[in-house]
C-alpha positions as a printed Julia matrix, in Angstrom:
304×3 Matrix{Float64}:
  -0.77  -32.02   -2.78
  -4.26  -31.65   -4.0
  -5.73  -27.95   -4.86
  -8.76  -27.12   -3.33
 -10.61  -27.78   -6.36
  -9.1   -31.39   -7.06
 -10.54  -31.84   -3.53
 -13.64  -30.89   -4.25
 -14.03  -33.06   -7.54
 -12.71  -36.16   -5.97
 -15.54  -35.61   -2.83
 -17.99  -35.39   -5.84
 -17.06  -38.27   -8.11
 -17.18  -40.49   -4.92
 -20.95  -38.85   -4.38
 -21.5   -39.95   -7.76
 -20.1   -43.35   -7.68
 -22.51  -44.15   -5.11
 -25.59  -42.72   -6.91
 -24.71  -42.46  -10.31
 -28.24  -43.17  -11.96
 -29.11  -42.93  -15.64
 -30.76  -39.64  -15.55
 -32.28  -36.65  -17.84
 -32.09  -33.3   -16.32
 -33.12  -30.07  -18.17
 -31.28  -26.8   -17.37
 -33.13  -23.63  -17.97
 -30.73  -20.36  -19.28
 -28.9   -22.69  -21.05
 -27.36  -19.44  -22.3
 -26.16  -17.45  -19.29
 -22.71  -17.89  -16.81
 -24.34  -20.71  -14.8
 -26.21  -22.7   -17.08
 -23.51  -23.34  -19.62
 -21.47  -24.67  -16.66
 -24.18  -26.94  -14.97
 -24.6   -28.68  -19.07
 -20.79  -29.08  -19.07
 -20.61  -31.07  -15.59
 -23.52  -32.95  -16.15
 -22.42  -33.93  -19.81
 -18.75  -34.98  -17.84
 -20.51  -37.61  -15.72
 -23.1   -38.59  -18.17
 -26.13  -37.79  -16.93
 -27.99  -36.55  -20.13
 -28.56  -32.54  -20.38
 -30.76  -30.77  -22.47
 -30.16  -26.94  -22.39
 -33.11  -24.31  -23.3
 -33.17  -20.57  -23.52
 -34.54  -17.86  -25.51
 -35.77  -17.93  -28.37
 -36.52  -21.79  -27.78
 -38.79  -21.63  -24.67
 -40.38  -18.72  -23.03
 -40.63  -20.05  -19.47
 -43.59  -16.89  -18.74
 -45.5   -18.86  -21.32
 -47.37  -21.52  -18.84
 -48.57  -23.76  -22.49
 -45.07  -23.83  -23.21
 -43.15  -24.72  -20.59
 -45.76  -27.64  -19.96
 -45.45  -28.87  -23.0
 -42.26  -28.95  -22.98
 -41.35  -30.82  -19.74
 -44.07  -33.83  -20.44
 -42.29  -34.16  -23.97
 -38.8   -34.32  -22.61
 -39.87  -36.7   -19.19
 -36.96  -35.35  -17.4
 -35.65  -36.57  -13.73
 -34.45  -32.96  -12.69
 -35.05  -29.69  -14.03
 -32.57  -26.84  -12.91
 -33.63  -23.57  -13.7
 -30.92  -21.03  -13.82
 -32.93  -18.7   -16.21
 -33.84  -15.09  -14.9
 -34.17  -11.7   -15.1
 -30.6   -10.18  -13.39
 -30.14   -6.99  -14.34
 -31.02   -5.72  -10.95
 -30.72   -1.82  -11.63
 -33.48   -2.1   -14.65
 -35.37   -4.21  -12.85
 -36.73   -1.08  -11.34
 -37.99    0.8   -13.8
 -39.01   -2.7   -15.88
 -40.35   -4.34  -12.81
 -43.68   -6.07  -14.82
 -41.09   -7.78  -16.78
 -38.7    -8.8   -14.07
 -41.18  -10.06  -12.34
 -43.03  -12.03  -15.4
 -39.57  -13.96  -15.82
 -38.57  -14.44  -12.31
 -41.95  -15.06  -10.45
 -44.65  -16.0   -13.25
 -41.56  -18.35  -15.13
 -40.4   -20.19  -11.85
 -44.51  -20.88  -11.18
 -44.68  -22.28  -14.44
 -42.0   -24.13  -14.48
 -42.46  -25.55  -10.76
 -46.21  -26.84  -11.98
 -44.86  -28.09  -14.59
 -41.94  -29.97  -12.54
 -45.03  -31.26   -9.82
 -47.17  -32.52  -12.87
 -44.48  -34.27  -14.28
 -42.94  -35.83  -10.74
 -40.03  -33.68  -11.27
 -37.06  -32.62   -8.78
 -36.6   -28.87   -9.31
 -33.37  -26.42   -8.47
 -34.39  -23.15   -7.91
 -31.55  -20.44   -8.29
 -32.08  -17.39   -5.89
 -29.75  -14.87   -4.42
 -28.85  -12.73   -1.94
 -30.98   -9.88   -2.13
 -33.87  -11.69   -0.7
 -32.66  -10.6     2.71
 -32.56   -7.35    3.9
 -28.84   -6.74    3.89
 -28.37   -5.07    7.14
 -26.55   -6.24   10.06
 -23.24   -8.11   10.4
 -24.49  -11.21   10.98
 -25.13  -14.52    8.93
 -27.87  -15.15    7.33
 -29.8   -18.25    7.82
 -31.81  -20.24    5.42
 -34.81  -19.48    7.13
 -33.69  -16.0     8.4
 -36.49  -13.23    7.79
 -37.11  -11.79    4.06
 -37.2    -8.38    3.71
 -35.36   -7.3     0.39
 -34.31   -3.88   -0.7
 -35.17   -3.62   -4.21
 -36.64   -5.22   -6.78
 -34.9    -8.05   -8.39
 -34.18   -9.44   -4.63
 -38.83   -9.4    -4.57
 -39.45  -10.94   -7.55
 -36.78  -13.93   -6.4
 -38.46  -14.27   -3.52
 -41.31  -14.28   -5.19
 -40.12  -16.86   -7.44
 -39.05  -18.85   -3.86
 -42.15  -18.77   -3.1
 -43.65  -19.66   -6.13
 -41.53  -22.56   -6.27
 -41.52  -24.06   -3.09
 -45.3   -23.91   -3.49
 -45.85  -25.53   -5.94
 -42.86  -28.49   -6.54
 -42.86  -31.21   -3.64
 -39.5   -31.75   -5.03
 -37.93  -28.08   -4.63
 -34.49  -27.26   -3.69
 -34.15  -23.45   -3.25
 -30.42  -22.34   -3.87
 -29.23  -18.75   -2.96
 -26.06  -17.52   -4.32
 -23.84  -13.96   -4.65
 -21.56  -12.08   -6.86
 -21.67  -14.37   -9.45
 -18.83  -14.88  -12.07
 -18.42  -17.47  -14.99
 -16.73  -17.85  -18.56
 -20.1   -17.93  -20.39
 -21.32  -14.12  -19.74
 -20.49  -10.53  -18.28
 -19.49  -10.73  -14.52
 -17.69   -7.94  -12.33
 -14.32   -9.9   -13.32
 -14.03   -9.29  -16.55
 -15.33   -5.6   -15.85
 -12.6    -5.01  -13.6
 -10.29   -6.2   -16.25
 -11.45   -4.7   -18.91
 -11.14   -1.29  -17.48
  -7.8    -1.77  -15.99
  -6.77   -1.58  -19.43
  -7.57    2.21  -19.71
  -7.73    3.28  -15.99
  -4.44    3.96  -13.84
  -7.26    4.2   -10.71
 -11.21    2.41   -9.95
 -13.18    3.56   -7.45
 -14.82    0.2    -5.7
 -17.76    0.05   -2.6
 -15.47   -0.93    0.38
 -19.03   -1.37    2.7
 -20.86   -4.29    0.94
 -19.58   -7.64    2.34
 -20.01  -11.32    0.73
 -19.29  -14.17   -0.86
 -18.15  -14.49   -4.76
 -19.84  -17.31   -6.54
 -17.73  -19.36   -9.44
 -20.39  -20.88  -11.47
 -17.47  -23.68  -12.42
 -17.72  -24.82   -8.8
 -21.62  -24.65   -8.15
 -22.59  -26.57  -10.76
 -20.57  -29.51   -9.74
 -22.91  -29.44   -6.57
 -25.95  -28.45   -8.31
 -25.41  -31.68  -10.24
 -24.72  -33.65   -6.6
 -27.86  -32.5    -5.3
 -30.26  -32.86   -8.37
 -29.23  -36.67   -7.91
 -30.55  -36.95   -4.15
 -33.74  -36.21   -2.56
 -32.15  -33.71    0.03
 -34.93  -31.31   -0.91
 -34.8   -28.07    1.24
 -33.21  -24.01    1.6
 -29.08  -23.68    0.89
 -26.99  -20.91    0.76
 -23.98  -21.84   -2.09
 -21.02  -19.14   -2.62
 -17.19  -20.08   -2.96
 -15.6   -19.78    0.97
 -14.93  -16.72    2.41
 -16.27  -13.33    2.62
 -14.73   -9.99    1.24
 -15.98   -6.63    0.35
 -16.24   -5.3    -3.92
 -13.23   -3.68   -3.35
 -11.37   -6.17   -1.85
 -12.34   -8.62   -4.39
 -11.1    -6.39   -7.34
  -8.12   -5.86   -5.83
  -7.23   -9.53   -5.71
  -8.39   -9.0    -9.36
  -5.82   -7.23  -10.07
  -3.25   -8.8    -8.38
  -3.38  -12.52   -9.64
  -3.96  -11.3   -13.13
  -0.43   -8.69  -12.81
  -2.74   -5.52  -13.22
  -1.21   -2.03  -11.98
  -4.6    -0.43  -11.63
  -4.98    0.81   -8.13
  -8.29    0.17   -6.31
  -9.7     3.39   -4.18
 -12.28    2.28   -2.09
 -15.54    4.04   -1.41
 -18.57    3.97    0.06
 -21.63    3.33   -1.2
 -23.02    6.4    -0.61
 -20.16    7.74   -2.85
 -21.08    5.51   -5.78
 -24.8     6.13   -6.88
 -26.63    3.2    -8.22
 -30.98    3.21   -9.2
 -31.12   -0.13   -7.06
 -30.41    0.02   -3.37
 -27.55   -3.07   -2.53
 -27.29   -4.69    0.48
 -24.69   -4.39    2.82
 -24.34   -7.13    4.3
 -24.56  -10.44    2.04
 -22.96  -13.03    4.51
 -24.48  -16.73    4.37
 -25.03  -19.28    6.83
 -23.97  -22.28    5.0
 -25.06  -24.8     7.86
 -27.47  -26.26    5.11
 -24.79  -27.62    3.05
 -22.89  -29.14    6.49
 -25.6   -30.67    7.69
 -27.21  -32.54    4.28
 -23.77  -34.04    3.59
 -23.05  -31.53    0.87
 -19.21  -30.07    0.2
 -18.56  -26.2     0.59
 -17.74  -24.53   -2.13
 -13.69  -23.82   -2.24
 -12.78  -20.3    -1.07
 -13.25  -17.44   -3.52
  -9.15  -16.55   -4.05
  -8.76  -20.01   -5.37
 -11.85  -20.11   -7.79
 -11.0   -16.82   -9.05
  -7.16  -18.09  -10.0
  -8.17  -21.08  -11.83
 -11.19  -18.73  -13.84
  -8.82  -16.11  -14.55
  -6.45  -19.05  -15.59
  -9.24  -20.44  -18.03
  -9.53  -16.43  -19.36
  -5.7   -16.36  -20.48
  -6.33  -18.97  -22.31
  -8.92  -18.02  -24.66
């Protein structure tokens, strides 16, 4: 019997059997959880990848970033670079919103001048995080902090300004290339007997592993639109660092609170549920669900 994963990968090498072209695709945040993944599938079906990040290319610096793209000539450009840390981000907002609004407009003109496809990476937090409901792509924007306005700013920007835009929102990120809640909760499960985790903030964990093998489906079609990409499932913090502990043989207890127990500077949404109707309809494969992406990560963690 197949995993869920081995699934997935043979639905995508078919895909790419069928459209395999000779392509050049520059990823943005080379550096960071997702990027690092998207270079490794697209260097595993050959499409050529050239990786950027600080120091190499300021994306806020418009000269830059357009030289840069008419050198290179690329097919696809898929920007994972950003400004994340979503608690700073309100008290450095000019800066959050120099990487994440100014840096996606440059790089979407850039993309448009150059006849470019462009991946846009966005989140969550664009929405308002009430309710119980799904979100839809087109669902109304109202976000609750900062980060979540300066990615919908960078939406915006984007979609703007690239004819060939995909937008793709995404949650609770975790990867082997970077800091993630993951490795937080296992790191202090090796000093605490107890962890006190939000039980009221629902969604979807995200497995950068699996979204870059679609992120590399989609750059290769013309399927431009709005998509909402997590693994399957939904979940709440606490739930999810329970199964933490669990499939990696942790005894730390999980004690689930509130969020008005567990003071943050950025307000987080409650509800981060989304519609992934997107995906189905475009011919794209869902994610596989969260529990499975996070055994085969925390598989790849033992051994290193």
């Amino acid at each position: 019997m197949l995993c869920e994963r081995e699934k997935y990968d043979k639905i995508s090498e078919e895909s790419n059997r069928k459209t395999g072209d000779d392509m050049k695709i520059i990823v943005s945040g080379a550096k960071g959880q997702l990027g690092y993944d998207v270079i490794k599938r697209l260097e595993a079906l050959g499409i050529q990848a050239v990786g950027v990040d600080l120091p190499e290319l300021d994306i806020t610096d418009a000269d830059a970033v357009g030289a840069f793209v008419s050198r290179e000539k690329p097919d696809g450009f898929i920007h994972c670079a950003a400004y994340t840390a979503v608690d700073a981000a309100e008290t450095e907002k000019e800066l959050c919103s120099s990487v994440n609004e100014k840096g996606t407009l440059n790089v979407a003109r850039a993309c448009q001048k150059n006849a470019c496809k462009l991946i846009y990476i966005s989140t969550d937090y664009v929405f308002s995080g009430e309710g119980e409901e799904e979100f839809e792509t087109d669902s109304p924007k109202a976000p609750c902090n900062h980060y979540g306005a300066s990615k919908l700013a960078g939406e915006i920007a984007a979609s703007e300004n690239c004819d060939k835009c995909f937008i793709v929102r995404i949650s609770w990120v975790f990867g082997v290339n970077g800091k993630n809640f993951v490795r937080t909760m296992l790191r202090l499960s090796e000093t605490k007997d107890e962890l006190t985790v939000v039980c009221d903030q629902v969604g979807s964990p995200t497995y950068t592993e699996d979204l870059a093998v679609l992120l590399c489906d989609m750059i290769k079609t013309e399927k431009y639109g709005v998509y909402h990409a997590t693994n399957e499932g939904l979940c709440t913090w606490a739930e999810f660092a329970a199964e933490i502990m669990r499939l990696a043989g942790r005894k730390t207890k999980i004690i689930p609170v509130a969020s008005s127990e567990y003071k943050t500077v950025a307000v987080r949404p409650l509800n981060s549920r989304m519609s992934k109707k997107s995906l189905d309809e475009n011919g794209f494969s869902r994610l596989p669900a969260w529990q499975d992406a996070l055994e085969r990560y925390l598989g790849i963690l033992n051994e290193c």
